[in-house]
VEXDREN-2710 file (C-alpha; in Angstrom, 1 decimal):
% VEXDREN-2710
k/r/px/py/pz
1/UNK/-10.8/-0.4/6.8
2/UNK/-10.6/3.8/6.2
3/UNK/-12.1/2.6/2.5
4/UNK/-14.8/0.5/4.0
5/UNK/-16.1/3.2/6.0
6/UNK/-15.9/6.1/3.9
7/UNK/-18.6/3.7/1.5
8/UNK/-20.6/3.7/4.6
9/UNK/-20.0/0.0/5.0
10/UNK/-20.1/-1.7/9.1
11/UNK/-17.3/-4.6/9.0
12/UNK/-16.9/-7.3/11.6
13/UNK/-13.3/-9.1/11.5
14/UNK/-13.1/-12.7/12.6
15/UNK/-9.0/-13.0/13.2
16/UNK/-7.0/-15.9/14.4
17/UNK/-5.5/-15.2/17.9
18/UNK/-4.8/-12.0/19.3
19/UNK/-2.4/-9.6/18.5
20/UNK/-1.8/-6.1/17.0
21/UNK/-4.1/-6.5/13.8
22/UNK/-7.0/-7.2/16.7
23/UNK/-5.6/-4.0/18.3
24/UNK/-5.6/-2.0/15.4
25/UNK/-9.0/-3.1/14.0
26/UNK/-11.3/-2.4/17.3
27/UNK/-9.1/1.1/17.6
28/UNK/-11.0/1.7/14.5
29/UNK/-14.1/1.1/15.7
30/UNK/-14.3/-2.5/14.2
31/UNK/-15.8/-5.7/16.5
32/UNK/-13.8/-8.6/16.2
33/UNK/-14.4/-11.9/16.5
34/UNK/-11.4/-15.1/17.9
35/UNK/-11.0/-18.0/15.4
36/UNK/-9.2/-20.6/17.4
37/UNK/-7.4/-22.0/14.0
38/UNK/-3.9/-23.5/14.3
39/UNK/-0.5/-21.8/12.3
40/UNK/0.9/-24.1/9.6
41/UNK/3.4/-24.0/7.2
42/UNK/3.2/-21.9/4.0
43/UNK/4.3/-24.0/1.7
44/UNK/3.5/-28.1/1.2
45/UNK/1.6/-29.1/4.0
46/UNK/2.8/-32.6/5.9
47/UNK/-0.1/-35.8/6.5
48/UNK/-0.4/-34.7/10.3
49/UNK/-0.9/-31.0/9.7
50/UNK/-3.5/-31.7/7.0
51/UNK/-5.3/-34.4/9.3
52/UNK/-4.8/-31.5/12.2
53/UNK/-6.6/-28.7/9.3
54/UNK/-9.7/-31.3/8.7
55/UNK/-10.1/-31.6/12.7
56/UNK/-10.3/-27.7/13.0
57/UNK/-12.8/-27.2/9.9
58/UNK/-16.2/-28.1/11.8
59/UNK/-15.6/-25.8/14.5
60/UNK/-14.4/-22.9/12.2
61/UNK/-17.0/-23.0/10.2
62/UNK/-20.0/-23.4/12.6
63/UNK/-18.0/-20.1/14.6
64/UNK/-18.0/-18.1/11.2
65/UNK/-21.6/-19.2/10.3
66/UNK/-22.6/-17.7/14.3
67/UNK/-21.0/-14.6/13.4
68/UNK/-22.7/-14.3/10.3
69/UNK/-26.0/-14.9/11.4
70/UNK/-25.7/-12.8/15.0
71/UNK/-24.7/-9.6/12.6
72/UNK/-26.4/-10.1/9.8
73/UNK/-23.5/-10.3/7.6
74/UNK/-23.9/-9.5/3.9
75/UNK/-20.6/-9.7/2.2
76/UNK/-17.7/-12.1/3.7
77/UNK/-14.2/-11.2/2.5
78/UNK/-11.4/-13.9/2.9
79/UNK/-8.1/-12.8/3.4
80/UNK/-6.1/-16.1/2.4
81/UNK/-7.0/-19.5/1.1
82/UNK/-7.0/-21.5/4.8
83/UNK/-10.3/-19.7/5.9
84/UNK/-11.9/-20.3/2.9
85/UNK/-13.5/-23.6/3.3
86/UNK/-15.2/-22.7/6.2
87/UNK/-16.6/-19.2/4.8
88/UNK/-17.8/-20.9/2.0
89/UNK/-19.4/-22.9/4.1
90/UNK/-21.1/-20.4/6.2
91/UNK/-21.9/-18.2/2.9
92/UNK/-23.9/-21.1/1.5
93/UNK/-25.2/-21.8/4.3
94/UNK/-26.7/-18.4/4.8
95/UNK/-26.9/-17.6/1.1
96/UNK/-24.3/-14.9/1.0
97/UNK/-21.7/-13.3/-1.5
98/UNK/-18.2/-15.0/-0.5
99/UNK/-15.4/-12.9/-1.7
100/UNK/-11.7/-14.2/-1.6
101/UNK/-8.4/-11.9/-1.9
102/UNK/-5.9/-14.7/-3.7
103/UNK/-2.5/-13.3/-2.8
104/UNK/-0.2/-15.7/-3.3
105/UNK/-0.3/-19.0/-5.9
106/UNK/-1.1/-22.3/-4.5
107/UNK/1.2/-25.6/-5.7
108/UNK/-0.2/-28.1/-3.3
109/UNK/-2.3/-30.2/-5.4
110/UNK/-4.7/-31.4/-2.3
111/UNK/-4.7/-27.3/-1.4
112/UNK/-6.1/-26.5/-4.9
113/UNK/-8.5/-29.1/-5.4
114/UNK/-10.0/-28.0/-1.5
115/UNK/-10.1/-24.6/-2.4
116/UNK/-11.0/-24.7/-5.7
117/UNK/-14.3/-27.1/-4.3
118/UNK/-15.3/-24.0/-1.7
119/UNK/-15.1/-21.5/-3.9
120/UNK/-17.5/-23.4/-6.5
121/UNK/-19.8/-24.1/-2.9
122/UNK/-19.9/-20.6/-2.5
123/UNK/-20.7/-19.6/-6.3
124/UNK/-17.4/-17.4/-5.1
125/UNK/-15.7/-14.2/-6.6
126/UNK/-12.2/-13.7/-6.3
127/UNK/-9.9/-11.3/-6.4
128/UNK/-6.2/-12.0/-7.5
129/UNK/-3.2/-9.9/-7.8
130/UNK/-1.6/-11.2/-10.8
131/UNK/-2.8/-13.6/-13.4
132/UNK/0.0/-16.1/-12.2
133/UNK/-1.8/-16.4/-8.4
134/UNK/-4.9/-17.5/-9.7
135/UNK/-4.1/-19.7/-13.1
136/UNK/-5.0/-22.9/-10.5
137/UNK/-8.1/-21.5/-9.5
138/UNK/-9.3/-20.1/-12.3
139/UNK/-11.0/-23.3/-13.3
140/UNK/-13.1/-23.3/-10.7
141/UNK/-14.6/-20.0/-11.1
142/UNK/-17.2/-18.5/-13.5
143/UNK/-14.8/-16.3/-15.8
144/UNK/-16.5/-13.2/-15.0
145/UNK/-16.3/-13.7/-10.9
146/UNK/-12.7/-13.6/-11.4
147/UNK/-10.7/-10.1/-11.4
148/UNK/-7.2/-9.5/-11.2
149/UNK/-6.1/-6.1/-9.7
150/UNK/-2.4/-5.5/-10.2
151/UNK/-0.8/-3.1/-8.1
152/UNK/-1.4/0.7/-8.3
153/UNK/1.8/1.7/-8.8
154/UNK/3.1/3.0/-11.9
155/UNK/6.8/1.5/-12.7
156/UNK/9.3/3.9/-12.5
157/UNK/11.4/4.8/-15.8
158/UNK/15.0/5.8/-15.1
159/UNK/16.3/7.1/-18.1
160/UNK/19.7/7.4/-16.8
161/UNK/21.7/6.3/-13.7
162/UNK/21.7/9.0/-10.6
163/UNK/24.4/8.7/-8.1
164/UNK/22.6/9.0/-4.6
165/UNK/23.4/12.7/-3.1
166/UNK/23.9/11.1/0.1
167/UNK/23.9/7.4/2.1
168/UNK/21.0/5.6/0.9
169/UNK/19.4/3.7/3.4
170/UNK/17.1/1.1/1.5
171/UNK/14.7/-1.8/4.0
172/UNK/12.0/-4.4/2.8
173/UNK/9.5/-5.4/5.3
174/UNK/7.4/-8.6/5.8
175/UNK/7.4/-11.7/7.3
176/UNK/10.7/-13.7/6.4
177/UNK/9.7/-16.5/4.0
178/UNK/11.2/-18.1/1.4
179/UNK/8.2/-17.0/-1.2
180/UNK/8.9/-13.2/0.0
181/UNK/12.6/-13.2/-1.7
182/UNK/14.7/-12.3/1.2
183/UNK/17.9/-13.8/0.6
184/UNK/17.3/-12.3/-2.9
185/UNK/17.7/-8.6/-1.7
186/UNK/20.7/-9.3/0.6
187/UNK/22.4/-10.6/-2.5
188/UNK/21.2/-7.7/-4.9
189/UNK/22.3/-5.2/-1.8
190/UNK/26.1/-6.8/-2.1
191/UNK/26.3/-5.8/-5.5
192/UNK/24.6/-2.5/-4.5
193/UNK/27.3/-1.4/-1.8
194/UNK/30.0/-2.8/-4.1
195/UNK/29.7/0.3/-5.8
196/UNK/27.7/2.6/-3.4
197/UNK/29.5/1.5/-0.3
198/UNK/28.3/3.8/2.7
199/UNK/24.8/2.7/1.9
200/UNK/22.8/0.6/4.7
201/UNK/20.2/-2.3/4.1
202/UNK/17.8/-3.6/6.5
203/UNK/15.5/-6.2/6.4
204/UNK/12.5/-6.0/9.1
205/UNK/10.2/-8.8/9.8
206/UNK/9.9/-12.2/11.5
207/UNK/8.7/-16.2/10.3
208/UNK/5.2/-17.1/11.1
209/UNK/4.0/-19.8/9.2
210/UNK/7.6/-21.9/9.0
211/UNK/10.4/-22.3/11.0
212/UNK/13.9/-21.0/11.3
213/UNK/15.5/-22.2/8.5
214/UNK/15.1/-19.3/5.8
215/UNK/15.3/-16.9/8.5
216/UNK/19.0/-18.2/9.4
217/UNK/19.8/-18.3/5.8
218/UNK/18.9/-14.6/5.5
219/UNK/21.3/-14.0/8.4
220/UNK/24.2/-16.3/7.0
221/UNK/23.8/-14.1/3.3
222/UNK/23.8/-11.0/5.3
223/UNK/26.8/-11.6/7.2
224/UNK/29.7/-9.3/7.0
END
């Protein structure tokens, strides 16, 4: 958002619910809009939450196509691959520029093939962090509407091992899903304090689009 302004750009944000992200957004001078869209799972998506996705798309995508057309939108930037279908409606239907931030890799065959469809409606560009997220994607696209953008961090060398001066306290935030590698830390961390054993390690964050389960099994792992 700080970026967007800077270039002299005016965003609108149309979010699903409410919540801190709304909050945040219109502190920062940015009009949002309500999508009424349903939470699923992250991962394979069962018959009755797929039959309850194709009930939602109409409405989404006549909302999003309102927006665009009460405040003349020029750009539309997707944030995740659910909205997509509906933008790419909405940017065809207003002949737009549909751009789509690819986070995380699809393995849902129906997911890809829906998706993949849009973003060819659209005459899309996307933008993926690592080859890997977009590799089922990529055939849909024209090779030059397709950019991946790794990270901006530079890896750190460590020549040689450095014994912490004091406790170090060490936390990865994020929602609690199985994809974010959770239970992974908590077992690196008990090797970690095996040898460094007054240091503390906290994982911060919540489900929201699963269940329980992983969450408890990062709890279980962490026990003791």
């Amino acid at each position: 958002m700080p970026a967007f302004r800077r270039s002299g750009w005016n965003v609108r944000a149309a979010v699903t619910g409410t919540g801190a992200l709304n909050d945040t957004l219109q502190r920062n001078g940015c009009r949002t809009y309500s999508l009424s869209a349903t939470g699923y799972t992250s991962t394979r998506k069962p018959p009755l939450q797929i039959l309850s996705y194709a009930r939602e798309l109409p409405g989404i995508a006549s909302d999003l196509h309102r927006i665009v057309e009460c405040e003349k939108i020029d750009l539309l930037y997707v944030n995740g691959p659910r909205l997509v279908p509906p933008a790419a409606w909405a940017s065809w239907k207003s002949k737009i520029p549909l751009v789509f931030h690819c986070h995380n890799r699809l393995f849902q065959e129906s997911a890809i093939i829906l998706l993949g469809e849009s973003l060819r409606l659209a005459n899309a560009w996307a933008i993926a962090s690592c080859k890997y997220a977009a590799e089922p994607i990529k055939d849909y696209l024209w090779p030059e509407r397709l950019k991946i953008f790794y990270n901006g961090v530079q890896q750190i060398e460590l020549k040689q091992a450095r014994k912490p001066e004091k406790a170090w306290r060490i936390g990865v935030i994020g929602r609690i899903e199985k994809e974010k590698g959770q239970v992974e830390f908590v077992q690196a961390a008990k090797l970690v304090k095996d040898k460094f054993p007054d240091s503390r390690f906290y994982v911060i964050g919540a489900p929201l689009f699963s269940g329980s389960e992983y969450y408890l099994r990062v709890k279980a792992e962490a026990r003791n």
